[in-house]
N, C-alpha and C positions, 0 to 999 in steps of 0.2 A: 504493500500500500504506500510507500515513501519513492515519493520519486521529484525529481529537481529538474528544471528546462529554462533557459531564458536565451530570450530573442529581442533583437533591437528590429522595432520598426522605422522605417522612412518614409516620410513622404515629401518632396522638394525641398527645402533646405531644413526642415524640424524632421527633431530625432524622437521615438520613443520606447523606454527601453522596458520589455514585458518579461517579468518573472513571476514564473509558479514554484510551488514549495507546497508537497504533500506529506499529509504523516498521519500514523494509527487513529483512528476512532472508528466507533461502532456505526457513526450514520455520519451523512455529506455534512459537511461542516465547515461554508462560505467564508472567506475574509477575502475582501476583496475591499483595494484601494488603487483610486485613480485619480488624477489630475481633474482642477474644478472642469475643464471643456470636455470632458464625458461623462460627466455623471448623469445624460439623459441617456446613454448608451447605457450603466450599469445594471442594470436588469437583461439586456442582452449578454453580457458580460459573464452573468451569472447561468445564463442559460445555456449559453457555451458550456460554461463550469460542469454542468450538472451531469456531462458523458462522463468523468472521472469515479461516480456511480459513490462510493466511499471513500470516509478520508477527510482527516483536518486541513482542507483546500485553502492556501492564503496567496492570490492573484495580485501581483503589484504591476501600477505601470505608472512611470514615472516618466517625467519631459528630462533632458538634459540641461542644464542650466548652461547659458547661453551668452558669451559677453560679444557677440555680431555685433555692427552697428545698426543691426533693429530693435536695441536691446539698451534701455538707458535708466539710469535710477529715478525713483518717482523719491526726488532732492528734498522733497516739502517734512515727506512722508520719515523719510532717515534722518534728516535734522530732529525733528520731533521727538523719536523714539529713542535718538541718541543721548538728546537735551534729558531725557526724562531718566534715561540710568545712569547718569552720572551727578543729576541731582540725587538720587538715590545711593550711589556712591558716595558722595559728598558728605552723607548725613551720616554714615557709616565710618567715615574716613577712611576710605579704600580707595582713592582714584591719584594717581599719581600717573607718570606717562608710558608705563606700560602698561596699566590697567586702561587706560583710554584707547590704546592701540587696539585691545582687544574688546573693550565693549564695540568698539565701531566694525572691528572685524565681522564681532556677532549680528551686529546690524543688517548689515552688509548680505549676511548669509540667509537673512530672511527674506522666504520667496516673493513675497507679497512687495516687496521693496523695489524689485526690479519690474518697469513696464516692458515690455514687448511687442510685438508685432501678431502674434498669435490671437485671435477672436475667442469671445468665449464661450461659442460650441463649433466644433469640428464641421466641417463637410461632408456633405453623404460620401463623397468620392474620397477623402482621408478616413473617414470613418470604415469602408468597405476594404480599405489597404491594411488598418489597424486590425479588423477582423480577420481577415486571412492569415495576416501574422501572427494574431496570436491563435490559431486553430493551430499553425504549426507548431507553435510554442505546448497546444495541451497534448498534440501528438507526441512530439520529443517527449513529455514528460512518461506520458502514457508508455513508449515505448522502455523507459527506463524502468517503471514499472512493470513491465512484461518483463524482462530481462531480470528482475529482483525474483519476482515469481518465479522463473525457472528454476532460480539458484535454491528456492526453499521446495520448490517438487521434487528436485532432486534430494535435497533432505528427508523430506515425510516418507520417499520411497525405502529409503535407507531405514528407519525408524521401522517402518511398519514391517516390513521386511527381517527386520530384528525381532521384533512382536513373534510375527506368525511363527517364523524360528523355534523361538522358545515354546511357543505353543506345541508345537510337533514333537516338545525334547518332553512332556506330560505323561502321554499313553506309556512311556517305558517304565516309568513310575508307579504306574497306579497299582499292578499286578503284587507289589512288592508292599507298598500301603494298604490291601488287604489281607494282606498275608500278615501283617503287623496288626490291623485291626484286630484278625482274627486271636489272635495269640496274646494280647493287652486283655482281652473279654474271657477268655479262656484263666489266664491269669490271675484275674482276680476272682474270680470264681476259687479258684484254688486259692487262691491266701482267705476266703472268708468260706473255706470247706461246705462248699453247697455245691449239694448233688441236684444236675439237673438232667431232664429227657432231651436225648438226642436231636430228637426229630423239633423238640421246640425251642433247643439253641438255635437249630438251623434256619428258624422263622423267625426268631427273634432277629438273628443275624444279617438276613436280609432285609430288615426293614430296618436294622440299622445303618449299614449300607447304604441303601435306597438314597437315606437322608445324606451322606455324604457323596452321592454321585455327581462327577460335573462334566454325565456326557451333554448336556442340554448346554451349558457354560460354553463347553470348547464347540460344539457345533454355531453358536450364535455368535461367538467371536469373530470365527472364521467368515461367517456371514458379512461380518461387520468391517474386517478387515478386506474382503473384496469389492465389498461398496464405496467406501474409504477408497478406493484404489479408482474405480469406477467413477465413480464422483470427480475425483481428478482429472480423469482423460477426457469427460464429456461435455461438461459444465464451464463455460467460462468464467462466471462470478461464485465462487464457492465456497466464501470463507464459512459464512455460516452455520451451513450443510455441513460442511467440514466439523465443524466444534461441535453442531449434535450429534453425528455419527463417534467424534471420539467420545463424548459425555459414555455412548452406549458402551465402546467398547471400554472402559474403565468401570463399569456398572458389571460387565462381566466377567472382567478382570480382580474383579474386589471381591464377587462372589465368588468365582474360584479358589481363593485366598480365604475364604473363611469357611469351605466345604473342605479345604485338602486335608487336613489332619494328617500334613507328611512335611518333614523338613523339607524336602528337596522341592515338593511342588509347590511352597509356600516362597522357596529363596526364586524359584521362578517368575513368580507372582510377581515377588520384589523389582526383580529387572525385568520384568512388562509393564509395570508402573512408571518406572524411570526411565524408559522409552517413549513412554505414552506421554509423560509431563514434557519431555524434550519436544514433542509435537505441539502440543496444546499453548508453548510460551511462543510457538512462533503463528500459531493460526490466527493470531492480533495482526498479523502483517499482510492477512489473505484478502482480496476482494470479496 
């Protein structure tokens, strides 16, 4: 979702220089500033904005500051504001000749001080130069954002890919977790000497079982980790999709982890989690 683009537009001898600057949030999120001769364009501006789909969007376009000879101080207006900080100075006791050098410098730098040649609204015919350029400005940006995206698909494949892994390293385990079951049950039966019927350990046992079975777990995961995957390939905008599908596959991940009653399937459990988190801190960056 962060992506960076700036373009200067031209049109006869005015410059105008347009930069975008995207970054994480959950919904479009406009900041958009421009010189006072478009703000009846702003709304267009914004409408542009809106293909970026998500994202803290902050759109600037600024004039070049200009000292052409179309380009002269409004004298009346800088005396005035000059006169008035160094009366303020003066009261302070701060103004001495380098502090005037610079209050007038500050002057100086303010926009409003300098007149120009410039009208204050654009023409349809600058106007329709400015939008072009900055179309290619939300393209370049957009394309940097494609290019960020790749770099993190290729991560989630990696991740999920690890997932599923560890997934497949379970059924070798489980054989060996009943076999344990069975013999922890058995066990304590003998340390508290009670004789039981054959035939109703054996029902008893399977419905103990029953309760720690996680073929439903590993079959829904898998599910979940090819949709995740699917999801990826097919869908352009999928952050979202994205983070409910991981929500599920952490939902089945957690419940496998509390059904294993086995060291080994539990330290797996552990590193499918911390797989699964290393997805989840980046699907903030997903469209």
């Amino acid at each position: 979702m962060t992506g960076y683009a700036k373009v200067q537009s031209s049109f006869g001898d005015k410059k105008l220089n347009i930069e975008i600057k995207t970054l994480n949030s959950k919904q479009l999120d406009l900041i958009v500033k421009v010189p006072a001769a478009y703000r009846s364009h702003e709304l267009d501006i914004r409408a542009m904005l809106g293909v970026l789909e998500r994202g803290k969007v902050e759109c600037i376009l600024s004039e070049e500051n200009s000292t052409s000879a179309d380009a002269s101080f409004n004298t009346d207006l800088l005396v005035s504001r000059y006169n008035a900080l160094v009366d303020v100075a003066n009261d302070l006791h701060a103004v001495d000749l380098m502090h005037r050098a610079s209050l007038f410098t500050t002057v100086a730098a303010m926009s409003d001080i300098w007149n120009t040649a410039a009208s204050d609204e654009v023409s349809d015919e600058q106007w329709q130069q400015t939008a072009a350029d900055l179309q290619r400005a939300i393209d370049l940006c957009d394309q940097f954002r494609a290019h960020e995206g790749s770099v993190l698909e290729v991560d989630f494949h990696k991740h999920v890919d690890l997932i599923e892994d560890k997934l497949r390293q379970i059924p070798a385990l489980e054989g060996e977790r009943i076999d344990t079951a069975k013999e922890r049950i058995k066990r304590y039966l003998a340390d508290a000497n009670v004789e039981v019927d054959p035939n109703r350990f054996e029902q008893e046992l399977i419905y103990y079982l029953e309760k720690l079975d996680i073929t439903e777990e590993k079959v829904r995961l898998q599910k979940h980790i090819d949709y995740f995957r699917q999801t990826m390939a097919t869908e352009p905008s999928c952050g979202k999709k994205l983070g409910f599908v991981a929500q599920e596959m952490g939902r089945e991940i957690n419940t496998t982890g509390s059904k294993a009653n086995h060291a080994g399937i539990q330290k797996i459990v552990v590193e499918m989690k911390d797989e699964l988190e290393k997805i989840k801190e980046q699907l903030g960056n997903v469209l």
